[in-house]
ZAMI-909418 format. One record per residue (C-alpha): residue in one letter; x, y, z. Coordinates in Angstrom, 3 decimals. Example, Ala and Ser with C-alpha at 12.3 -4.5 7.8 and 13.67 -1.06 7.14 Angstrom:
BEGIN
<pt><residu>A</residu><c1>12.300</c1><c2>-4.500</c2><c3>7.800</c3></pt>
<pt><residu>S</residu><c1>13.670</c1><c2>-1.060</c2><c3>7.140</c3></pt>
***
This chain:
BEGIN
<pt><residu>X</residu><c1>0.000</c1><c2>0.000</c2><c3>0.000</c3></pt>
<pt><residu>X</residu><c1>1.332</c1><c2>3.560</c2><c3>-0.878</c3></pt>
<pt><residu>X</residu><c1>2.409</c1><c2>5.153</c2><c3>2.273</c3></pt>
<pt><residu>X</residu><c1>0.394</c1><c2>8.025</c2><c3>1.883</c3></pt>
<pt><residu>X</residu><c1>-2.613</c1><c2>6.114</c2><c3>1.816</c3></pt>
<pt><residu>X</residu><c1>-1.448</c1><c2>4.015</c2><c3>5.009</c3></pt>
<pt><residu>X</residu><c1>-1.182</c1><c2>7.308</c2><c3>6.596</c3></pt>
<pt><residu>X</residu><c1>-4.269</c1><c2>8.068</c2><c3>5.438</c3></pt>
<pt><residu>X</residu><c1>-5.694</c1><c2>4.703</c2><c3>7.037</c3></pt>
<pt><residu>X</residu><c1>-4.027</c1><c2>5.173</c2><c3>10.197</c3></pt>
<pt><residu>X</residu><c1>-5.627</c1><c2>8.713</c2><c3>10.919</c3></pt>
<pt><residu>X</residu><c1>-9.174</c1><c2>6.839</c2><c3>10.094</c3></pt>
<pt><residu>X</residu><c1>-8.527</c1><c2>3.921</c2><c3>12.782</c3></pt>
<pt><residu>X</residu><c1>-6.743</c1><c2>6.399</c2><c3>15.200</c3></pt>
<pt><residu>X</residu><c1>-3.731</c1><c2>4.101</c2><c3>14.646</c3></pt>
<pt><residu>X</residu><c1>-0.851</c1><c2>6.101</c2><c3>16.015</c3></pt>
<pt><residu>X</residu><c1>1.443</c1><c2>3.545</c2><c3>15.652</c3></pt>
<pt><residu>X</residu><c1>0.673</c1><c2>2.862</c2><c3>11.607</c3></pt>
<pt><residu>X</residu><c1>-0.055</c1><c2>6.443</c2><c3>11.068</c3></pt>
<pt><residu>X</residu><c1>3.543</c1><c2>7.261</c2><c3>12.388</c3></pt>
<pt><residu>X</residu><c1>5.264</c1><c2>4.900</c2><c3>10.640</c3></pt>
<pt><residu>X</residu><c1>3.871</c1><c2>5.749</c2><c3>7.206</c3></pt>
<pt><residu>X</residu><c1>4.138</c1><c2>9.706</c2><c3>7.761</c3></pt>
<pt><residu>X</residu><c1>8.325</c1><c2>8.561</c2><c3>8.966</c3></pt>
<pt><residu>X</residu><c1>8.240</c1><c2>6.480</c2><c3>5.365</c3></pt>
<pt><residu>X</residu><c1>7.293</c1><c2>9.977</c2><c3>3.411</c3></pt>
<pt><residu>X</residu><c1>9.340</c1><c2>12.613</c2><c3>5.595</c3></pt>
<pt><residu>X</residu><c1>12.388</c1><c2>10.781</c2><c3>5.934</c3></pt>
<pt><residu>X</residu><c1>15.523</c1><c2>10.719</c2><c3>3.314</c3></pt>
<pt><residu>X</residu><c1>14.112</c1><c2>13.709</c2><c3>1.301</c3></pt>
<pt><residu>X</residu><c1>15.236</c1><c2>16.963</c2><c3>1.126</c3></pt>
<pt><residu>X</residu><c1>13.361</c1><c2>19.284</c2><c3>3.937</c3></pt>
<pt><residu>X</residu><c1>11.799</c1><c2>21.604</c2><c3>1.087</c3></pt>
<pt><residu>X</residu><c1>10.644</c1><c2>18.949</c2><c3>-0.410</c3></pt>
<pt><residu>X</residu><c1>9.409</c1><c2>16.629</c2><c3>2.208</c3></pt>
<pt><residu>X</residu><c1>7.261</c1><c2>20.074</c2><c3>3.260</c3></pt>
<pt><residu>X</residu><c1>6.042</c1><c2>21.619</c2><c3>-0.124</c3></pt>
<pt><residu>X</residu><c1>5.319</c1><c2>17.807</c2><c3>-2.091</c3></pt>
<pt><residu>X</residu><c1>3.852</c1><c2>15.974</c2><c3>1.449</c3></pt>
<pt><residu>X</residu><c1>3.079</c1><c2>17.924</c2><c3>4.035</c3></pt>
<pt><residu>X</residu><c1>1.355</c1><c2>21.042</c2><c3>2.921</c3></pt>
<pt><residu>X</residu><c1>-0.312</c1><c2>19.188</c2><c3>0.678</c3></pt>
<pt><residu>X</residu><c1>-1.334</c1><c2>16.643</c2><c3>3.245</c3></pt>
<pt><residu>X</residu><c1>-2.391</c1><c2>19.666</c2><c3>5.852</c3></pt>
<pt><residu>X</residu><c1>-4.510</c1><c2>21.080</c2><c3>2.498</c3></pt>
<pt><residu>X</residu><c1>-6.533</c1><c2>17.416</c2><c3>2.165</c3></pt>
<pt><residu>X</residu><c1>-6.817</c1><c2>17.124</c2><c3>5.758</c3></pt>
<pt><residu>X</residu><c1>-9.220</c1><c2>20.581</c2><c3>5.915</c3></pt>
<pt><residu>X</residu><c1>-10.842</c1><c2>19.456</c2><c3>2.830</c3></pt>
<pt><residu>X</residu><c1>-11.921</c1><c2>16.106</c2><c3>4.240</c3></pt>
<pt><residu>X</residu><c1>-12.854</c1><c2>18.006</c2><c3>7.434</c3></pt>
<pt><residu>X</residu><c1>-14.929</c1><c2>20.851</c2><c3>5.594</c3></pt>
<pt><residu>X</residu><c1>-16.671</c1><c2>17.888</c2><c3>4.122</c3></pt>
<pt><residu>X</residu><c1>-17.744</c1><c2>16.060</c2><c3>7.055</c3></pt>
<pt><residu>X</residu><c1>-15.458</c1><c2>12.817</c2><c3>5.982</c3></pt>
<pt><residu>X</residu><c1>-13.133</c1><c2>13.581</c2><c3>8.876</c3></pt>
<pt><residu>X</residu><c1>-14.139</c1><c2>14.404</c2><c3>12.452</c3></pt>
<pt><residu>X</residu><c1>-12.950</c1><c2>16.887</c2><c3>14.800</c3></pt>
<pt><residu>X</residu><c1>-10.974</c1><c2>13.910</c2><c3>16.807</c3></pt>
<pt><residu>X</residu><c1>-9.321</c1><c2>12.804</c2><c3>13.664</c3></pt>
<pt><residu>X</residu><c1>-8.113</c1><c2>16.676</c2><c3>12.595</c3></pt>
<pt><residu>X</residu><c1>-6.440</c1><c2>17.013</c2><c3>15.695</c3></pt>
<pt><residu>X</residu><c1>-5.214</c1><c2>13.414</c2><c3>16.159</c3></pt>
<pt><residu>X</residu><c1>-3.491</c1><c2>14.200</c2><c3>12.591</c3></pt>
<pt><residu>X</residu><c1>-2.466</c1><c2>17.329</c2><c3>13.547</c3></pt>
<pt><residu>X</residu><c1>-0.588</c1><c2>16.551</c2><c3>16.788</c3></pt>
<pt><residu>X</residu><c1>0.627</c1><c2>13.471</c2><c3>15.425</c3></pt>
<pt><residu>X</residu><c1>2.051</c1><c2>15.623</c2><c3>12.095</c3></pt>
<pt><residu>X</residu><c1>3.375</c1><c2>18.268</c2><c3>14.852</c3></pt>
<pt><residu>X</residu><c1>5.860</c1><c2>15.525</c2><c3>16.777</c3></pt>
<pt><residu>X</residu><c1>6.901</c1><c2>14.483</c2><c3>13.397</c3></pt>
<pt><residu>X</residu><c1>7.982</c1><c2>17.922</c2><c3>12.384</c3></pt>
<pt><residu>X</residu><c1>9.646</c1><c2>18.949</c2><c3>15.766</c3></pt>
<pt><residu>X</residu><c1>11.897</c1><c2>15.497</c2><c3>15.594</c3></pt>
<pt><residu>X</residu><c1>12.469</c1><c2>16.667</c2><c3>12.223</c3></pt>
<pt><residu>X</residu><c1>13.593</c1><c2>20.190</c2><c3>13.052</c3></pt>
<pt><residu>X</residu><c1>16.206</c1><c2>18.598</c2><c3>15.371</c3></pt>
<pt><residu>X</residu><c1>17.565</c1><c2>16.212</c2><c3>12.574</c3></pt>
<pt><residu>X</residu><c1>17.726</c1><c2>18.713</c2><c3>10.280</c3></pt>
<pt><residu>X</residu><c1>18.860</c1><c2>21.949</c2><c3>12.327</c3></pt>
<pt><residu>X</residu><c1>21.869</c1><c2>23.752</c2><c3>11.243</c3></pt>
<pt><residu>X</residu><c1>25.742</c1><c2>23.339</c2><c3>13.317</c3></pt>
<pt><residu>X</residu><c1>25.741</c1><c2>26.562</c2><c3>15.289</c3></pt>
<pt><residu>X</residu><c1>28.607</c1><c2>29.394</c2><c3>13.928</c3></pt>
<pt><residu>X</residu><c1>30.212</c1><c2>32.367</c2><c3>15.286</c3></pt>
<pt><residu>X</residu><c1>28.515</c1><c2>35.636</c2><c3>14.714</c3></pt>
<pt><residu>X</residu><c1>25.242</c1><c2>36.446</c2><c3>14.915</c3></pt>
<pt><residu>X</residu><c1>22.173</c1><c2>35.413</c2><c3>12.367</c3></pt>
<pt><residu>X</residu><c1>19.206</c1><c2>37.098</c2><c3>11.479</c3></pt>
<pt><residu>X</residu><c1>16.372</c1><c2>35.799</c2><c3>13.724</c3></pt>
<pt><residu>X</residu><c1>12.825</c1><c2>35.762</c2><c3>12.709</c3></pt>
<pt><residu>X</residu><c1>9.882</c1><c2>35.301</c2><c3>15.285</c3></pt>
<pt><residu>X</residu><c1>6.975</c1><c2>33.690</c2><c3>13.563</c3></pt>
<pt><residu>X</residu><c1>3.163</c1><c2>33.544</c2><c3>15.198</c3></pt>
<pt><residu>X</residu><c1>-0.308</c1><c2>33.141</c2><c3>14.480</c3></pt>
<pt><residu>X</residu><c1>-2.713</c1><c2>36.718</c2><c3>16.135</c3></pt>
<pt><residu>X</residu><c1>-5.128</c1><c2>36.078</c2><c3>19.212</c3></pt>
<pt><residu>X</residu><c1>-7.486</c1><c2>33.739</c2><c3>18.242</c3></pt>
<pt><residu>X</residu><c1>-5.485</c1><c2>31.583</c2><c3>15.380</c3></pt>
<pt><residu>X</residu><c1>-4.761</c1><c2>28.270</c2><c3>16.240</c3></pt>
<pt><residu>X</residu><c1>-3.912</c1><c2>27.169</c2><c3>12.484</c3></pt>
<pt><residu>X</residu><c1>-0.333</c1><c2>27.077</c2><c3>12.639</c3></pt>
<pt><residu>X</residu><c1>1.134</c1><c2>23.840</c2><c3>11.145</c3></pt>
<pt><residu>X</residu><c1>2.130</c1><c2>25.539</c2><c3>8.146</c3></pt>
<pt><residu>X</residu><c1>4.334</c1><c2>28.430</c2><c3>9.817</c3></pt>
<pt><residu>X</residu><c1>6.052</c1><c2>25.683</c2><c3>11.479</c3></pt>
<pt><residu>X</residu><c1>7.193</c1><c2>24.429</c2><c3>7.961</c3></pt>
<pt><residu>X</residu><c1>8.070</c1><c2>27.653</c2><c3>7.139</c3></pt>
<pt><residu>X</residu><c1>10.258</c1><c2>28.076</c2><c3>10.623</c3></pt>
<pt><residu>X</residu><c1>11.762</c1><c2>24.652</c2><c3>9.620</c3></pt>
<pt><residu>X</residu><c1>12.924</c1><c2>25.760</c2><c3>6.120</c3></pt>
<pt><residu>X</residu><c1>14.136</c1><c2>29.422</c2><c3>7.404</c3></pt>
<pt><residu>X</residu><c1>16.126</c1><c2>27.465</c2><c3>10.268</c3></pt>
<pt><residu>X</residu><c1>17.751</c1><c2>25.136</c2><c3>7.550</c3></pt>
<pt><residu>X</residu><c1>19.204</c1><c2>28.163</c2><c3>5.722</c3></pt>
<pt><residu>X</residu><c1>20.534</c1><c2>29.710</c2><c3>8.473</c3></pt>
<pt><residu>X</residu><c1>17.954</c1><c2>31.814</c2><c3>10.476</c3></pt>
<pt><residu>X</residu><c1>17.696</c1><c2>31.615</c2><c3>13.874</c3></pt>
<pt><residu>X</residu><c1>13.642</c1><c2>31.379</c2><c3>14.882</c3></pt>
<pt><residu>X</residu><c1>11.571</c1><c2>32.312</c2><c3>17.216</c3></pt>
<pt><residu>X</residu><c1>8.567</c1><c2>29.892</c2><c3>16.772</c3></pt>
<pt><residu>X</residu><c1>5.425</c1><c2>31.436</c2><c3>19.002</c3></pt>
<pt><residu>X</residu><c1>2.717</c1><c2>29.095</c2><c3>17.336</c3></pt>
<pt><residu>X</residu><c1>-0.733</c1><c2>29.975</c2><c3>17.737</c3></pt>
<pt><residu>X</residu><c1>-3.150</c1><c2>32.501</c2><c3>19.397</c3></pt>
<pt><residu>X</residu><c1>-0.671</c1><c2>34.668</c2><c3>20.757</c3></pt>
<pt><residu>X</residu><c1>-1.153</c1><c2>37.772</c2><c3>22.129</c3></pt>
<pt><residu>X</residu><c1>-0.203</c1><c2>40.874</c2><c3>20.456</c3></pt>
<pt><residu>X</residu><c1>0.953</c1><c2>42.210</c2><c3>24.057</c3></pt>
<pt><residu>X</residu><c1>3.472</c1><c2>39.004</c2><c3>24.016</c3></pt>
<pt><residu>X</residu><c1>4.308</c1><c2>39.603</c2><c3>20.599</c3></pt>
<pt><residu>X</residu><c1>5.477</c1><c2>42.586</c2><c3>21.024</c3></pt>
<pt><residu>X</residu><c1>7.844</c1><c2>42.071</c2><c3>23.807</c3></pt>
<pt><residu>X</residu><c1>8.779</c1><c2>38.690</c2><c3>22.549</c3></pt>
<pt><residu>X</residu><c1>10.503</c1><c2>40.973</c2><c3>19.268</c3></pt>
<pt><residu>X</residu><c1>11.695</c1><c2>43.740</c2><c3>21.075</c3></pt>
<pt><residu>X</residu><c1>13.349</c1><c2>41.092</c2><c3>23.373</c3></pt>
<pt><residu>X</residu><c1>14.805</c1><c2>38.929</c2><c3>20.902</c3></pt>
<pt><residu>X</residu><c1>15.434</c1><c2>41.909</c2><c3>19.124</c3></pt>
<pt><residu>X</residu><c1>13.841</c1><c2>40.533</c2><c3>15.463</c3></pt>
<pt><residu>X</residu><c1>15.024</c1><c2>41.220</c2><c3>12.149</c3></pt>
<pt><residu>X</residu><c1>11.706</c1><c2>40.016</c2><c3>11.023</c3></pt>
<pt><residu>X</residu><c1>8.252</c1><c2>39.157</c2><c3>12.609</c3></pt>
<pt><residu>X</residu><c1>5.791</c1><c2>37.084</c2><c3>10.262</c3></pt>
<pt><residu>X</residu><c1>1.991</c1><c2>36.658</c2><c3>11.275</c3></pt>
<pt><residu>X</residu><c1>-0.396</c1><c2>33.961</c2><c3>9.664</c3></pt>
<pt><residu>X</residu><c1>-3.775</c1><c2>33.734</c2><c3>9.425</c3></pt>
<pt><residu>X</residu><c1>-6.593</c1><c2>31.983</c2><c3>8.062</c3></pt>
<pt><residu>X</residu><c1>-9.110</c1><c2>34.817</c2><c3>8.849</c3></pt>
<pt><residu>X</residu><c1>-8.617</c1><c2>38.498</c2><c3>7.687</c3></pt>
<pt><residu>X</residu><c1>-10.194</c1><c2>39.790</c2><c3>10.791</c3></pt>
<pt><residu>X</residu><c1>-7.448</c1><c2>37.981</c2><c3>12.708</c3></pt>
<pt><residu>X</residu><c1>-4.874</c1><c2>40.518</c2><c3>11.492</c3></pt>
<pt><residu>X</residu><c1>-6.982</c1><c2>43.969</c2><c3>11.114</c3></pt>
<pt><residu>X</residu><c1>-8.479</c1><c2>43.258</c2><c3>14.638</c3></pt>
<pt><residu>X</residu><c1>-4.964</c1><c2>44.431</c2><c3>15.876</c3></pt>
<pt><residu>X</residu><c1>-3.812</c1><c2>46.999</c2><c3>12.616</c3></pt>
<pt><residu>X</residu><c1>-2.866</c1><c2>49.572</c2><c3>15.150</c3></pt>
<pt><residu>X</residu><c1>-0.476</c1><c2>47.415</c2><c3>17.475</c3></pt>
<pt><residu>X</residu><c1>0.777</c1><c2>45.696</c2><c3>14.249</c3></pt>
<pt><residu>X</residu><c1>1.742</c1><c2>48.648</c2><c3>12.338</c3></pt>
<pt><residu>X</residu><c1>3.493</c1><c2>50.271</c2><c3>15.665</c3></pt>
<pt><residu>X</residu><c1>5.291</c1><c2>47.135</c2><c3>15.519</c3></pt>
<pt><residu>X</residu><c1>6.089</c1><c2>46.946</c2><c3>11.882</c3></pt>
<pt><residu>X</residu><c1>8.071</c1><c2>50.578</c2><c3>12.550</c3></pt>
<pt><residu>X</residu><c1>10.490</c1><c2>48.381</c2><c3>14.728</c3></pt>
<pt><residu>X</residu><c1>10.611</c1><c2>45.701</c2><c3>12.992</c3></pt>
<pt><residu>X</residu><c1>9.768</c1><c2>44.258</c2><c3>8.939</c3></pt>
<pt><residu>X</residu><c1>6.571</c1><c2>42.584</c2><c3>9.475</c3></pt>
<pt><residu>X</residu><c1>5.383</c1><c2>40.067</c2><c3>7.070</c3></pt>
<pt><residu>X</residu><c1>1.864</c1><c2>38.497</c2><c3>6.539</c3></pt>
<pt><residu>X</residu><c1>0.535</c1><c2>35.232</c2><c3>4.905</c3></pt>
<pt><residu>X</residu><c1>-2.224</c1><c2>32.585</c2><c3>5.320</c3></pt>
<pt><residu>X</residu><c1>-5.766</c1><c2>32.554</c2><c3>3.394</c3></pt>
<pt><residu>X</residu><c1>-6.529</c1><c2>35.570</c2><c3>5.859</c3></pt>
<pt><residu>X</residu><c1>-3.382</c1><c2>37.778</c2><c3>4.202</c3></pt>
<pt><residu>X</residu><c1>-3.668</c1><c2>39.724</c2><c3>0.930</c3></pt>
<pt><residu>X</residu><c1>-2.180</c1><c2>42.980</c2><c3>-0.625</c3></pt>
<pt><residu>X</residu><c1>-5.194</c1><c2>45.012</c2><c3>1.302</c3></pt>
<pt><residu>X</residu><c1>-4.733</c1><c2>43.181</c2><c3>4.507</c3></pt>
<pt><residu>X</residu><c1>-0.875</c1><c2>44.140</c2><c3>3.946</c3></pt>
<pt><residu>X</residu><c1>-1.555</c1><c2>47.631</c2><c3>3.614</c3></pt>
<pt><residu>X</residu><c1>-4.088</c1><c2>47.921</c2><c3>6.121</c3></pt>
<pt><residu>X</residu><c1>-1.787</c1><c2>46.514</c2><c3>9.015</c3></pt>
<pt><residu>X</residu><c1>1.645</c1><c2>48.320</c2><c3>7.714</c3></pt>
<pt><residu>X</residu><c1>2.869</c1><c2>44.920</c2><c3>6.589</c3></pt>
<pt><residu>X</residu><c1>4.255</c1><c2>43.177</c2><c3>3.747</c3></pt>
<pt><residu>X</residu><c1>2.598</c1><c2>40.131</c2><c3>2.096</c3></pt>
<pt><residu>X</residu><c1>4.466</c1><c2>36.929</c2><c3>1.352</c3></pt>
<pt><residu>X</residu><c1>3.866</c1><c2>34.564</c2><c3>-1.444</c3></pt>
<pt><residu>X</residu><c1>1.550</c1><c2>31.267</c2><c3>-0.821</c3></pt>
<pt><residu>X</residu><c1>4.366</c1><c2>29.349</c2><c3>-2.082</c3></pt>
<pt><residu>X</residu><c1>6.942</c1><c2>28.480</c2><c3>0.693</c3></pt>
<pt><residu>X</residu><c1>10.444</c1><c2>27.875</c2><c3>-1.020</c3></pt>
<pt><residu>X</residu><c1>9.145</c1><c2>31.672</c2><c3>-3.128</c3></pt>
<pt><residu>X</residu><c1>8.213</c1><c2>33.259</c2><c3>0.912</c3></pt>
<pt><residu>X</residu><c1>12.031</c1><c2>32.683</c2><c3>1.537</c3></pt>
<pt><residu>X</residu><c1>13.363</c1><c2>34.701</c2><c3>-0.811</c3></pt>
<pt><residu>X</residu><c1>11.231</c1><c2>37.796</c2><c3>-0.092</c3></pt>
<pt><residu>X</residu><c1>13.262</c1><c2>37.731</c2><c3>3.170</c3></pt>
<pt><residu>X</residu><c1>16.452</c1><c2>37.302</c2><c3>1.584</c3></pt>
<pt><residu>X</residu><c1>19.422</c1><c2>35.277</c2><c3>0.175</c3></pt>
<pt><residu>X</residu><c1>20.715</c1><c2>32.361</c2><c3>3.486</c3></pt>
<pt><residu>X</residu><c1>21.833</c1><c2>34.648</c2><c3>5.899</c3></pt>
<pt><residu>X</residu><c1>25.636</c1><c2>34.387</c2><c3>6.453</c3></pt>
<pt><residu>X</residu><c1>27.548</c1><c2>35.351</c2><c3>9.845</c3></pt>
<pt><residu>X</residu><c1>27.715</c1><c2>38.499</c2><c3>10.516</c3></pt>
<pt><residu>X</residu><c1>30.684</c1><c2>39.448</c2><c3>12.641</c3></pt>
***
């Protein structure tokens, strides 16, 4: 059986074990890029469908999702980068107050981490009031915000764009667009992952 329908399988019969071993099978001994844009995005994409659809439950999105979240956290450790001397641009990367999507911004932390960013990973529904200090403290060359929802992001267009005079701020997610961007004081990134990294730039190299 293809592994991607043995994943598939194992999410229906809330088979960890099966489920894990077929997502391992598809991750593993690929490039990371590749692995995320050609199987997991992809993947996360079918997984709403079959949701939106009523041909997945509620209990089998997040069973997926958690299960799909270990998988890319072990992978962030195989894959991370030797440290260096110098310092790196960091980026801090979070979903607004009351976005909990954030599986894809996680791929996108793992491929800026592979080419040398450092990355502060916030996840989802975080405050704007912790956002803010969280990039002032780790003193961010770039902050990027996804959302599914518009209103996620325009809710908070006044403490964003105070932000975004601090630091670049970049938007993406079905709930970014060119309006969004403007409204907010930010800049919108492409849907296209491997394209989003080089809107923020060739891999970083020490800086001394």
């Amino acid at each position: 059986m293809d592994p991607l329908d043995q994943l598939w399988l194992g999410i229906e019969d809330f088979d960890e074990d099966a489920a894990d071993r077929a997502l391992v099978g598809l991750l593993w001994d690929v490039p990371l890029d590749e692995a995320l844009t050609a199987v997991v995005i992809p993947f996360l994409v079918q997984l709403g469908d079959r949701w939106e659809d009523g041909s997945l439950s509620v209990a089998h999105e997040h069973f997926a999702s958690n299960l799909l979240r270990r998988r890319l956290s072990a992978l962030a450790h195989q894959r991370e980068v030797m440290p260096v001397e110098g310092r790196r641009p960091r980026a801090l990367l979070a979903c607004p107050p009351g976005e909990r999507h954030d599986l894809v911004l996680l791929c996108f932390s793992l491929l800026l981490g592979e080419r040398g960013w450092r990355t502060l990973f916030l996840g989802a529904d975080t405050p704007v009031t912790a956002l803010v200090s969280a990039a002032r403290t780790a003193d961010a060359d770039v902050v990027v915000l996804s959302a599914t929802r518009s209103t996620a992001l325009t809710a908070h267009s006044t403490s964003i764009a105070r932000l975004a005079e601090d630091h670049p701020v970049y938007v993406a997610g079905r709930g970014a667009d060119a309006e969004v961007a403007k409204v907010i004081g930010a800049r919108l990134l492409p849907t296209d992952l491997v394209e989003a990294l080089a809107h923020l730039g060739p891999r970083p190299d020490p800086q001394p």
